[in-house]
C-alpha positions, 0 to 999 in steps of 0.5 A, spaced: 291 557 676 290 560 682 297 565 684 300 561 690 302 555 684 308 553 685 310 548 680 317 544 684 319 537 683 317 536 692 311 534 695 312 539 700 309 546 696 302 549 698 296 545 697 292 547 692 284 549 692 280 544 688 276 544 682 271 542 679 269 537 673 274 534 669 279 539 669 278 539 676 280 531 677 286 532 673 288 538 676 288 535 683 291 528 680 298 532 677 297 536 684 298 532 689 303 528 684 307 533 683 313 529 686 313 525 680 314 530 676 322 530 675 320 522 674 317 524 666 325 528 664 328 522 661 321 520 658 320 527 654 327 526 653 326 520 649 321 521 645 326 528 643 331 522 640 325 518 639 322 523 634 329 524 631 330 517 629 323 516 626 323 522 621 325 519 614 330 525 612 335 529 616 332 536 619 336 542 618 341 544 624 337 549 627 331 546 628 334 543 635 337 550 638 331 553 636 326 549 640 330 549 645 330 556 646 324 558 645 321 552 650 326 556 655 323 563 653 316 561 653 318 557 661 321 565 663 316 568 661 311 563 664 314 564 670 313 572 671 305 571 670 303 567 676 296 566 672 299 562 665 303 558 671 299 551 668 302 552 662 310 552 665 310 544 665 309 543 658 313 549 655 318 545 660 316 539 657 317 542 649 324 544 652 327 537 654 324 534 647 327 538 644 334 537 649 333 530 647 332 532 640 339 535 639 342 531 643 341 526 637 342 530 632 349 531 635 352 525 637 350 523 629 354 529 627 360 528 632 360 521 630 360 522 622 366 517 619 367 516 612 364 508 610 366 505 604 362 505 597 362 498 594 365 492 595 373 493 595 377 487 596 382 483 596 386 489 599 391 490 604 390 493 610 395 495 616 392 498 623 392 497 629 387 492 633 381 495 637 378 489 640 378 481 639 371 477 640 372 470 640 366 466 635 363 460 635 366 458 629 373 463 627 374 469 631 372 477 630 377 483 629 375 490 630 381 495 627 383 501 626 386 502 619 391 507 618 392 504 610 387 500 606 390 498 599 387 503 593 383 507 598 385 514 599 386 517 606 380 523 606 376 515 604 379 511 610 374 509 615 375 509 622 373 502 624 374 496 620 372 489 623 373 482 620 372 475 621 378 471 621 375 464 619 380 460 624 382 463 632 386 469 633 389 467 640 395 470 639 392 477 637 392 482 642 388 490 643 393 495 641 397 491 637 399 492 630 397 488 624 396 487 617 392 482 613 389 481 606 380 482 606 375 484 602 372 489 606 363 491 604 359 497 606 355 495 613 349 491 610 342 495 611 335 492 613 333 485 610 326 488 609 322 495 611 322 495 619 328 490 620 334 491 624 338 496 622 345 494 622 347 500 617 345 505 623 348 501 629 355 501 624 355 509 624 354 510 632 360 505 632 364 508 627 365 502 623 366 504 616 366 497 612 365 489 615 369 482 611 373 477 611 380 476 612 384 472 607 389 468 611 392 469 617 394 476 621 401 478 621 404 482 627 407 489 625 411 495 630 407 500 631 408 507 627 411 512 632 406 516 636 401 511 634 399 507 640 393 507 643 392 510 650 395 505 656 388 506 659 384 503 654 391 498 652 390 496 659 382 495 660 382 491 652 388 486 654 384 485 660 378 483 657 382 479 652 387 476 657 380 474 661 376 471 656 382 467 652 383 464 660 376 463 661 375 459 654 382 455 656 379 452 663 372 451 659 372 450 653 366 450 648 359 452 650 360 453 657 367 457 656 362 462 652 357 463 657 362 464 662 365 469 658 359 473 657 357 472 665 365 476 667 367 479 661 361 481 658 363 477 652 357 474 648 359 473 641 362 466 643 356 463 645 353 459 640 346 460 636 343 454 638 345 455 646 343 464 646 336 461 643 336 456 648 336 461 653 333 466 649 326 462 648 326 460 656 326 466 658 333 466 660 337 471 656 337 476 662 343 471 665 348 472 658 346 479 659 351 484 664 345 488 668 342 489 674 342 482 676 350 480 675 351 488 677 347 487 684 350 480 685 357 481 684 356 488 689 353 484 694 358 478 694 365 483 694 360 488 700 358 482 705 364 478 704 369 484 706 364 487 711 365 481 714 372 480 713 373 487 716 370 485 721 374 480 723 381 486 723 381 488 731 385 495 728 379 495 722 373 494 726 374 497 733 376 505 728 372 505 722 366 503 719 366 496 716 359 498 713 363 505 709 369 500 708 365 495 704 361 499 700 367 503 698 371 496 696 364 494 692 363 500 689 370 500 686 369 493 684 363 494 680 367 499 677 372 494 674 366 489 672 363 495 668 370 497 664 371 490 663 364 488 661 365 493 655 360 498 658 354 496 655 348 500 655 345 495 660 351 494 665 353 502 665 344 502 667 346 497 673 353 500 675 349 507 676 343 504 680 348 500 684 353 505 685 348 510 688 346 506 692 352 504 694 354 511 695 348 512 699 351 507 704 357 511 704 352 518 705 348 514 710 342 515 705 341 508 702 336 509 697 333 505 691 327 510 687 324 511 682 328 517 682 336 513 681 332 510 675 331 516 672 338 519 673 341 513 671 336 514 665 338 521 663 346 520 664 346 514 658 341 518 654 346 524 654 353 519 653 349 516 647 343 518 645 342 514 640 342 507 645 335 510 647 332 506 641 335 500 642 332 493 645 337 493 651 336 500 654 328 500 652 328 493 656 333 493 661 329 500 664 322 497 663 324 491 667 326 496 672 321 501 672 317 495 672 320 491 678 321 499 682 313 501 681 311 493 683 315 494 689 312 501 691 305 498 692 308 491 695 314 494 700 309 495 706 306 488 705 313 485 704 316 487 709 310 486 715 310 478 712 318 478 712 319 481 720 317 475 723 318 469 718 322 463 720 327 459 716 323 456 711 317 462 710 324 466 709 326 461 702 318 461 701 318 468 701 324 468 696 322 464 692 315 468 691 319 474 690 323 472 684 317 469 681 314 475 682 321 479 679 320 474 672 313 476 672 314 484 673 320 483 668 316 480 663 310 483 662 315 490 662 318 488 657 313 484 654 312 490 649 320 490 647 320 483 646 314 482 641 317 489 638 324 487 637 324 479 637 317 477 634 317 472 641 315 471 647 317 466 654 311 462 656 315 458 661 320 464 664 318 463 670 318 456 671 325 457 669 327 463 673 326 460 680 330 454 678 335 458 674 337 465 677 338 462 685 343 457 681 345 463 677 346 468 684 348 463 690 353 457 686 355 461 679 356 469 681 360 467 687 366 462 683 365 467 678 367 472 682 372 468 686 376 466 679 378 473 678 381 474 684 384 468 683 387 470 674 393 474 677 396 468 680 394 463 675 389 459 679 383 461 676 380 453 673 380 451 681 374 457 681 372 456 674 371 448 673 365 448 679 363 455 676 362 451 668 358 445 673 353 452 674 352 453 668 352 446 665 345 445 670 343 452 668 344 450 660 340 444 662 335 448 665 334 453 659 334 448 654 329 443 658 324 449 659 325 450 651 323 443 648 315 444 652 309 444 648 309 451 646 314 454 650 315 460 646 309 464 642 311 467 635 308 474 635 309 478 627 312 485 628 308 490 632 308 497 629 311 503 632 304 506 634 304 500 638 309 500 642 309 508 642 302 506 645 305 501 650 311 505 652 306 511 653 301 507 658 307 503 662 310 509 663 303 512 666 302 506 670 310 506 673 310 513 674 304 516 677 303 512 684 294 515 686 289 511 683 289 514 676 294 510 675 290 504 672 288 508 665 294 507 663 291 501 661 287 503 655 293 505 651 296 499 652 290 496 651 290 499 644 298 498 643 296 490 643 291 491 638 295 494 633 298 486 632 291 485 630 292 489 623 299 486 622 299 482 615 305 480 613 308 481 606 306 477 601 313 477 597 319 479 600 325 481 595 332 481 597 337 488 597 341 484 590 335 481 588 337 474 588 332 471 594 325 472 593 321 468 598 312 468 596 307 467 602 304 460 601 297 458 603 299 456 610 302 462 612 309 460 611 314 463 606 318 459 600 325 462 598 327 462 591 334 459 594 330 452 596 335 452 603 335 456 610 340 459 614 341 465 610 341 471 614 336 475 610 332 469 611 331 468 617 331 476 618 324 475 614 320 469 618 322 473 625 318 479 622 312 474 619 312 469 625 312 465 621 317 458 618 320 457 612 317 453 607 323 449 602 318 447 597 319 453 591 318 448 585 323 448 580 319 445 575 311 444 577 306 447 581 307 449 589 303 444 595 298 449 594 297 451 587 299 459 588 306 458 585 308 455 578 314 455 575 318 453 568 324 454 565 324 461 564 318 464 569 315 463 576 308 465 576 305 466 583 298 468 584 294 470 590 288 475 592 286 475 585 294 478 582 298 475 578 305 476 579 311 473 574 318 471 576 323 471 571 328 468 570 332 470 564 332 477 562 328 476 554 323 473 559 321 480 561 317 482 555 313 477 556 312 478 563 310 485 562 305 484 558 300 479 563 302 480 569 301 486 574 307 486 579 314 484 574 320 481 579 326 481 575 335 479 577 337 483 571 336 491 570 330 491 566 326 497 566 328 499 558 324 493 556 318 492 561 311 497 560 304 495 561 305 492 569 308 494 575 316 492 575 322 490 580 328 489 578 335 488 580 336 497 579 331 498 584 334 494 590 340 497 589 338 503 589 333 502 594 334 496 598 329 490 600 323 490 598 316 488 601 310 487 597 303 485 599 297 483 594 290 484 595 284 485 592 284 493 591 292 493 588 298 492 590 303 495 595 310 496 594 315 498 600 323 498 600 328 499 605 329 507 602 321 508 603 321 506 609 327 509 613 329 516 608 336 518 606 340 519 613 347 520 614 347 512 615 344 511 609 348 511 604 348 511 596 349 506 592 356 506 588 357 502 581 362 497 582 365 495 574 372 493 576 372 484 578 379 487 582 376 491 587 378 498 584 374 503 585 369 506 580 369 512 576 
């Protein structure tokens, strides 16, 4: 490395003399790019609490500390040897891995509450309400509980919620309440690589998840218990919103207007969310960048434009200045009363400094505003970063920022002399151009976390996203101004006809031919190669850009080698679903709807085949039932499901993998055994036959023994009572 290298995040540095051959070429490249270096610290910082995740067991306090200083050691010690200069940006680089690696391990340690064991219930709970979310059916609660009947205080969770089988509209947040439930430990996966919802529960500090028996009863509130007036203030809002909403547009349409302004999505029913998902259109139920820019720019013009009829405004201060900072404020409110979701705290972030950029006289929408805006939600909740909202939201924007670096001079020369009807032409192309960037950046997300993909997204985006901002964003901000005096249904209503269109639209765009590809799990080394390969194309701006795609290249690859399980155990050991001929899954329940179920055939790509025989053979001949054994067979193995504990015996003596309801391990030798021991302490599990064995993977293998994986406890009392 020659003595005048200078690593600096500037483009103004030295230039450095040429080499030659490979490391030349790269060496050039890094060079003259080195303006986007800053660009890779929310990246290195990701994989940190990407790695933290990943890992199976819980590494030992040190290791974060530890890396950290050293990567730091090793920069300052860099830095005084001009000529080890090229090993400064990795030791840098080891530093922020290891930076995002503690902020993990941090946030799990600060967060750590007590979750209960077992079922317990019916109990008696007292507490005061966090929040209400309204549900299509019935009506969530989230509580804070200060007792729970037959629980002891050093056990009691943090956060309990509830679902009410019948509406709540009298409920408030920050009220006091006491109910009967039955309360469950947070469920884990339904099968290896499934959505972990036990991990979601820790961050949330939710320690139990049931039902209630019967209705809430308000109570006084102990003293000195109440919640902050702040939060008291923000959740009543919230709730006051959303009652009024569904008030004026009941069903349906007062659900998706309730996500559009409160951020509240809970009440939009499945067929409808799928609807919109499948269209390509799940983006609009979303607060993000889109609502977040919408409602700035509506509230920014229309100030601007009334100050600029004020004489005494307009001829004394900056109309320009007094609308940003009306929209800045406004924003602000939108994100607290959207529940500041990791997607709208992103847009409020982008559109806050580009909004304080106009008060500065610096506007600005780089690269750079998004990888701050990155590095402050990965400080505030690291454990976000892993999870399809963030991944998604900035992929589609680091994607949509990228695209229009490269096509910024050539729109704008097409935009200076338009006409009228060029100017509509030209935006419709851009949001054509906007759903396209967006879907393919986010394609490898959506694959990953959802197992399907939108043929028709972007038909339906430019029919749907100008409905969305010129007709139903301006009633939606128009009736929040008008709640306080109670006349928010004349702004509503119009805004409910929006959303009727925008619902025909998704729902239209859904019943096509092939609207939607099916698309089986990605493993996690494809998305690490996807991620890997969109980040270099995103970020670098000279022409090597392009061998980003080779790892993507190789991330889809990975779909080639996916092979769904064979057979499917639940985490109780009473569902069994076998893989028939045609690729579809027959459950033992012989019905669909169930959770688990459905959990199972997103990850195959693949249906639900009703047809399990209670006595007789299968369509396709695999499987074969009597009264006490199912015996599936497939890739040459031979697999019993018995029915009966005395069946056991049998089953073991010719079979090579044994799936039993019942404890059975005492009973079973001479062949592989599942029984209702091993789920319970293990959870799902998935099972592929082939002609070399079997392979066998529950939920334990698959995620390790975490802080959020608990043991399993035995439950011998029929009242709730805890076990010994």
């Amino acid at each position: 490395m020659p003595s005048d290298f200078v690593p600096a995040w500037d483009d103004d540095v030295a230039p450095i003399p040429a080499r030659r051959g490979i490391a030349s070429w790269l060496f050039d490249n890094l060079a003259s790019e080195r303006g986007r270096w800053a660009l890779w610290l929310p990246v290195f910082m990701g994989a940190g609490i990407g790695a933290y995740f990943w890992l199976t067991f819980e590494p030992p306090f040190w290791i974060a500390p530890a890396g950290l200083a050293a990567g730091a050691a090793a920069c300052a010690a860099i830095g005084r040897v001009p000529r080890f200069g090229a090993w400064l940006v990795p030791a840098m680089a080891v530093a922020i891995v290891f930076f995002g690696f503690g902020l993990a391990q941090l946030q799990t340690w600060l967060v750590a509450a007590p979750v209960i064991e077992h079922r317990l219930g019916p109990v008696e709970i007292t507490g005061k309400l966090i929040a209400v979310d309204p549900l299509p059916e019935g009506t969530r609660l989230v509580i804070a509980p200060s007792t729970i009947e037959r629980l002891s205080a050093d056990r009691m969770p943090i956060r309990i919620r509830v679902r009410l089988r019948h509406g709540a509209p009298d409920l408030i947040p920050g009220e006091w309440l006491t109910l009967r439930a039955v309360l469950m430990p947070p469920p884990g996966p339904a099968m290896p690589g499934a959505y972990d919802f036990q991990r979601r529960a820790w961050f949330d500090r939710l320690g139990a998840v049931g039902f209630a028996l019967g209705t809430p009863m308000i109570v006084p509130a102990p003293d000195g218990s109440g919640p902050s007036r702040l939060w008291a203030l923000i959740e009543a809002t919230r709730t006051n919103v959303t009652a009024r909403i569904h008030a004026a547009l009941p069903g349906p349409t007062g659900g998706i207007a309730s996500a559009l302004i409160a951020g509240e999505t809970h009440a939009i029913p499945p067929q409808d969310a799928g609807a919109f998902r499948d269209a390509g259109l799940a983006h609009i139920l979303v607060i993000a960048g889109l609502h977040m820019g919408m409602v700035a720019g509506i509230v920014f013009f229309g100030l601007r434009a009334i100050l600029a009829l004020i004489p005494f405004i307009a001829l004394r201060w900056s109309t320009k200045k007094c609308a940003a900072g009306g929209a800045l404020l406004v924003t602000f409110l939108y994100l607290l009363l959207s529940d500041a979701t990791v997607s709208s705290r992103r847009a409020f972030v982008m559109c806050g400094l580009m909004l304080l950029g106009v008060l500065l006289d610096r506007v600005t929408l780089s690269a750079r505003t998004l990888a701050y805006a990155a590095i402050a939600i990965m400080i505030l909740a690291p454990e976000s970063a892993t999870g399809p909202s963030f991944q998604m939201s900035f992929a589609a924007v680091a994607g949509l920022v990228a695209s229009y670096e490269v096509l910024r001079p050539r729109l704008s020369a097409w935009h200076a002399h338009a006409g009228r009807g060029r100017r509509v032409a030209l935006y419709l192309f851009g949001i054509a151009l906007t759903t396209v960037v967006t879907t393919v950046a986010t394609m490898p997300f959506t694959i990953y976390h959802f197992n399907r993909f939108p043929l028709y997204s972007v038909l339906a985006n430019i029919v749907a996203v100008p409905i969305t901002g010129f007709w139903i964003m301006p009633w939606a901000v128009l009736s929040c101004v008008l709640m306080p005096f109670h006349l928010e249904a004349l702004a509503l209503t119009p805004m409910g006809w929006g959303i009727h269109v925008v619902g025909a639209i998704a729902h239209g765009v859904t019943s096509l031919p092939g609207a939607v590809l099916r698309v089986p799990s990605m493993p996690p080394e494809g998305l690490v190669l996807l991620t890997i390969g969109g980040l270099w194309l995103c970020v670098w701006q000279r022409s090597w850009r392009v061998f980003g795609l080779v790892p993507m290249a190789a991330g889809y690859a990975t779909l080639i080698f996916v092979t769904p399980p064979s057979i499917l155990i639940s985490n109780d050991s009473k569902l069994v679903a076998v893989r028939s001929a045609q690729g579809d899954y027959m459950p033992s329940h012989g019905h669909s709807g169930n959770w688990t179920e459905d959990n199972w055939t997103q990850r195959a790509a693949a249906t639900l085949d009703g047809a399990w025989p209670r006595h007789g053979d299968s369509a396709d001949g695999r499987l074969s039932c009597d009264g006490a054994i199912c015996v599936y067979k497939a890739e040459g193995r031979t697999v019993d499901i018995v029915r009966r504990r005395d069946s056991v015996a049998a089953a073991c003596r010719s079979a090579d993998l044994v799936i039993s309801p019942v404890a059975a391990h005492y009973n079973c030798s001479g062949a592989t055994l599942i029984d209702s021991v091993d789920t319970w302490k293990r959870g799902s599990h998935a099972v592929w036959l082939s002609r070399d064995g079997i392979s066998i993977e529950s939920v334990r293998d698959w995620r390790g023994t975490r802080p959020w994986t608990h043991d399993p406890v035995p439950h011998r009392s029929r009242d709730g009572d805890e076990a010994d």
